[in-house]
C-alpha positions in Angstrom: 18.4 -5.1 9.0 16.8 -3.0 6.8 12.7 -2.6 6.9 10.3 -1.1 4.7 6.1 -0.1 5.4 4.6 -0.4 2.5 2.2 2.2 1.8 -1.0 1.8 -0.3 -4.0 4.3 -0.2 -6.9 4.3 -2.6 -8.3 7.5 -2.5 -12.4 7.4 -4.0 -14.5 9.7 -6.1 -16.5 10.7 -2.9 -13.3 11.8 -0.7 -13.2 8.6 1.2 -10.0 6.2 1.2 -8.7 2.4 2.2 -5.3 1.6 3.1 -3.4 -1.3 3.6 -3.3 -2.3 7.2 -4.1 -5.4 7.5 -1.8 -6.2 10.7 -4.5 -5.1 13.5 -4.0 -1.3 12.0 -0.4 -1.6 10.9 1.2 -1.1 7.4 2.4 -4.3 5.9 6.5 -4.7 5.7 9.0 -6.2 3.5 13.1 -6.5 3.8 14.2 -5.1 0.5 12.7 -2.4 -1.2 12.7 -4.1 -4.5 10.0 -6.7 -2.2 8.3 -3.8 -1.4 7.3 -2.1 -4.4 6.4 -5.5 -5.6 3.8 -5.6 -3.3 2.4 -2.1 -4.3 2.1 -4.0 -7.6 0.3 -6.3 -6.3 -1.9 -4.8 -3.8 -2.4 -2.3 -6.7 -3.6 -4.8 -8.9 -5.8 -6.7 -6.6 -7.7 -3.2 -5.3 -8.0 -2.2 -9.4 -10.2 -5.4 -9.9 -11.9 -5.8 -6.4 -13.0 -1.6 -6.6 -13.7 -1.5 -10.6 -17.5 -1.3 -10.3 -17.6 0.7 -6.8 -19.8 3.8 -5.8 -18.1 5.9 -5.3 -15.7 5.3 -7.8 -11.7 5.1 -7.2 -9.7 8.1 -7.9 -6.1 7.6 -7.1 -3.9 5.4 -5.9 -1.1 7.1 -3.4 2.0 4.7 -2.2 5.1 4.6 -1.2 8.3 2.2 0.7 8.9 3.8 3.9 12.2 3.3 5.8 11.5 1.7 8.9 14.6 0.3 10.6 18.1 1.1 8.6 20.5 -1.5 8.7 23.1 -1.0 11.3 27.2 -1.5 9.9 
């Protein structure tokens, strides 16, 4: 079964950063990759609102789906 970590970072004005770990310090995980980068969207989306009026202010947003476990034939 295939396994993807999805990635999220929000990098800030002041050099600092967050990222998605939310599992006791683990990345999050989906099945597909198409469920993955729908959560990017998502976790995207929710950081944009919740960090809009933050100091420091956001900078940029790195992500990515990250293989985990490859599906075995």
């Amino acid at each position: 079964m295939s396994m993807y970590s999805i990635v999220v970072i929000l990098t800030f004005m002041d050099g600092s950063w967050i990222e998605n770990k939310p599992n006791n310090g683990e990345w999050e995980t989906a099945p597909t990759y198409v469920e993955c980068t729908a959560r990017i969207g998502e976790v995207s989306k929710e950081w944009t609102a919740k960090y809009k009026e933050h100091d420091p202010k956001p900078s940029t947003f790195l992500n990515g789906c990250v293989l985990k476990e490859k599906e075995t034939e």
